[in-house]
C-alpha positions as CSV (number, residue, x, y, z in Angstrom):
1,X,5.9,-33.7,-25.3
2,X,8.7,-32.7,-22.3
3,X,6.2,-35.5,-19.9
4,X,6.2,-38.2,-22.6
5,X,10.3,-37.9,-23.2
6,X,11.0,-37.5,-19.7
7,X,8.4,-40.4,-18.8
8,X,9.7,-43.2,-21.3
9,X,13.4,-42.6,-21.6
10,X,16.2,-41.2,-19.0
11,X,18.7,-38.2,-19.2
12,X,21.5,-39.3,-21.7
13,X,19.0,-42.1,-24.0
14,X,18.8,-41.1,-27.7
15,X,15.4,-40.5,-29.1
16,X,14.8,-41.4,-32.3
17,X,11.5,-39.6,-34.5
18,X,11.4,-41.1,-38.4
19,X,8.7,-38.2,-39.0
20,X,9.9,-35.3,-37.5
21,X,7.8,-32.4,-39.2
22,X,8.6,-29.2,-37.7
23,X,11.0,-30.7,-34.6
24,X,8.5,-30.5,-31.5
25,X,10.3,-34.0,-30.4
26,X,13.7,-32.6,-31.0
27,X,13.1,-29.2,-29.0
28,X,11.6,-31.5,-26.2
29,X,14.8,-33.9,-26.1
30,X,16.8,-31.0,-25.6
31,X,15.3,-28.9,-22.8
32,X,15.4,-32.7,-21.6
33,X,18.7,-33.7,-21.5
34,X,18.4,-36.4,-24.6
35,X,20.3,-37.2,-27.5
36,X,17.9,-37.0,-31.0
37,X,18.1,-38.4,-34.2
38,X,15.1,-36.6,-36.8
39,X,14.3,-38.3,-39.9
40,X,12.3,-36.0,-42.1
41,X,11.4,-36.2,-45.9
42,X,10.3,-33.0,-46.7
43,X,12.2,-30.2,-47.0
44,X,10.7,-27.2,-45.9
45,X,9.6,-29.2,-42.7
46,X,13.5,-30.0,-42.5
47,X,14.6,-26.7,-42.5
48,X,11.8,-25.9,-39.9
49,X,13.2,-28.9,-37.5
50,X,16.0,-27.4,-37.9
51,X,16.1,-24.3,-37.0
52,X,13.6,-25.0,-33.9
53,X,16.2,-27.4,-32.6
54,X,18.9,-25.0,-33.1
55,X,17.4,-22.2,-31.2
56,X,16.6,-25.1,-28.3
57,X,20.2,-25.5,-28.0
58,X,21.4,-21.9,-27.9
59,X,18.5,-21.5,-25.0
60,X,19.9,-24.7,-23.6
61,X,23.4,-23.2,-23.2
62,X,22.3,-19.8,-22.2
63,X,20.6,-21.9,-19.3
64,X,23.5,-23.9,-18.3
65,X,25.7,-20.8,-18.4
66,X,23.2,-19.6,-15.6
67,X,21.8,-16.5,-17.3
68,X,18.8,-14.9,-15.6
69,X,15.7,-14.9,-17.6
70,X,13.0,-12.5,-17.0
71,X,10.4,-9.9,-18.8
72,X,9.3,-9.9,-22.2
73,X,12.8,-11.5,-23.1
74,X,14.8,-8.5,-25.0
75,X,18.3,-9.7,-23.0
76,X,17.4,-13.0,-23.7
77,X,16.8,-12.1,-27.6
78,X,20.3,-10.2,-27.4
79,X,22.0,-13.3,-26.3
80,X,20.5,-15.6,-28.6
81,X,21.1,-12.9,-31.2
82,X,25.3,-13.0,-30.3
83,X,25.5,-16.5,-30.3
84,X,23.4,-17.3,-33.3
85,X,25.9,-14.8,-35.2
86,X,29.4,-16.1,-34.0
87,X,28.0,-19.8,-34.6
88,X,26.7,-18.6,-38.1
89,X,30.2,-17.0,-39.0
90,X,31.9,-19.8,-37.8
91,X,29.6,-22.2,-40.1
92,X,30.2,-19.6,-42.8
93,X,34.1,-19.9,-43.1
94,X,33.3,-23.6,-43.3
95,X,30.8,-24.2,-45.5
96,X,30.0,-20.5,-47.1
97,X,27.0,-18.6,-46.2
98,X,24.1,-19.7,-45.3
99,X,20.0,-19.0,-46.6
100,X,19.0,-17.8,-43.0
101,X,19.8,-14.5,-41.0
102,X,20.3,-14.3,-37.7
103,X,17.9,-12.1,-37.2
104,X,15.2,-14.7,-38.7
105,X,15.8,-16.8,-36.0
106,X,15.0,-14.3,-33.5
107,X,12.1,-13.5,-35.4
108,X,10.9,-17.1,-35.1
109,X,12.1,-17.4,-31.4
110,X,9.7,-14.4,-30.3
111,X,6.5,-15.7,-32.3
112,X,7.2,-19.5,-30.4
113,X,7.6,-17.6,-27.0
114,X,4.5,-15.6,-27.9
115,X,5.6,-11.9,-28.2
């Protein structure tokens, strides 16, 4: 998905995707410096989207911030962990607490990287 993006559309362009399902064009417009706009009727998919696309932007600032990724990724599951927890308490003295732990996002991280 990263070649088609990157091929058809330029740093900075907003993708759009009307039938998002689980978010594979919204990771990819991330790790590719895009804008993305994700249409998506069903819920559960929604959520899904969301939370992949979330996690794509906490890896995306961890990159930019220059961190050193190596090995099976425990430092990078640390760091993902800390940020996914400040943002959620943040997001939590706005809008009250949320259905998802952090540490179901890690969860989900290490079974789309594989480990």
């Amino acid at each position: 998905m990263n070649f088609l993006i990157s091929s058809y559309s330029n740093a900075g362009d907003t993708i759009l995707d009307n039938c998002m399902g689980s978010g594979t064009t919204g990771v990819a417009c991330i790790q590719t410096d895009r804008n993305f706009i994700g249409i998506e009727k069903e819920e559960e998919y929604f959520e899904l989207a969301k939370r992949r696309i979330e996690i794509a932007i906490i890896i995306r600032k961890l990159q930019n911030n220059n961190f050193l990724i190596f090995g099976k990724g425990e430092k990078m599951r640390e760091l993902i962990f800390k940020e996914i927890s400040e943002e959620r308490e943040k997001q939590d003295l706005k809008f009250g607490p949320q259905k998802h732990h952090p540490v179901e996002w890690c969860m989900i991280l290490g079974e789309e990287v594989g480990e």
